[in-house]
N, C-alpha and C positions, 0 to 999 in steps of 0.2 A: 388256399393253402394256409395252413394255421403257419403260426409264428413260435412254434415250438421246435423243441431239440428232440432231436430220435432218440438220443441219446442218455441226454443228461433230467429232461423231460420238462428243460429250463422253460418259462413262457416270457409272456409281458407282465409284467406288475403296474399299478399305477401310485400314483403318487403327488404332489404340490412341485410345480415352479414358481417359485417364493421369488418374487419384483424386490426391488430396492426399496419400494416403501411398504414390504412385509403382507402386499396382496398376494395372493394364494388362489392360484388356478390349479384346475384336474390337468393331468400329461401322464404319457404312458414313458413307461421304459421297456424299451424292443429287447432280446438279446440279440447278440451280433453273432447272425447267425451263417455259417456255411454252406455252400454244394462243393462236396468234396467226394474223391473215388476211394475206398478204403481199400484194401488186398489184404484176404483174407487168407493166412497162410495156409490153415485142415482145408478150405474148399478148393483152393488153388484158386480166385478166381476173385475179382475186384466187384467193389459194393458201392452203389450211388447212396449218399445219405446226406441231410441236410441239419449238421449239427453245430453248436456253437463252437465258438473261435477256445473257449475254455475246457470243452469236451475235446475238443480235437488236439489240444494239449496233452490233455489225460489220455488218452489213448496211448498218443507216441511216446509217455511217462510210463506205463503200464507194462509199455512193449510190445501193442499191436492191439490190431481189432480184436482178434480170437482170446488173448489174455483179457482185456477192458471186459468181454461179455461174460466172461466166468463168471468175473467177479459182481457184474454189472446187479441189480435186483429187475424182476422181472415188470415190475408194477413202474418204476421209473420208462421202463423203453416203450418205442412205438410197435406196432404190431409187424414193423416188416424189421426193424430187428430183435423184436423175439422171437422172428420165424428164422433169423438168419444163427441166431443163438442154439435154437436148436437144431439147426443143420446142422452146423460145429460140435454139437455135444453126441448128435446120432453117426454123425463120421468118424470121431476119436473114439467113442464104444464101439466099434466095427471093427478099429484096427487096432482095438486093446483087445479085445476076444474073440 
């Protein structure tokens, strides 16, 4: 399982842990990442998704899962929720026409 956000599309980066006498080794930085249930209010119905602690911020700032993906771009998400994205946009054109 990658160390990526479904979400936000956040990964690891790397970077130097700089010693006291200014040695410089490689180290990763992980994000802090989640497994969290999301409820989806157009599908009625809850989402397993493993996204960071700062995405799952944004969401509940947003106003929910289905708000966050509107707005979300397609090329940031993982492919299960761009699938879940468009199930939200193909359910709310059903019950707009």
């Amino acid at each position: 399982m990658s160390r990526r956000c479904e979400l936000t599309g956040k990964g690891a980066q790397t970077g130097h842990k700089v010693s006291h006498s200014n040695i410089k080794t490689k180290r990763r930085f992980l994000p802090n990442l989640l497994n969290v249930t999301l409820i989806s209010d157009t599908l009625g119905r809850s989402v397993r998704l493993r996204v960071s602690a700062n995405a799952f911020k944004s969401v509940d700032h947003r106003g929910g899962l289905d708000a966050f993906l509107a707005k979300a771009k397609d090329t940031e998400l993982s492919p299960k929720a761009l699938d879940i994205k468009r199930q939200i946009a193909k359910k709310k054109a059903a019950a707009a026409g």
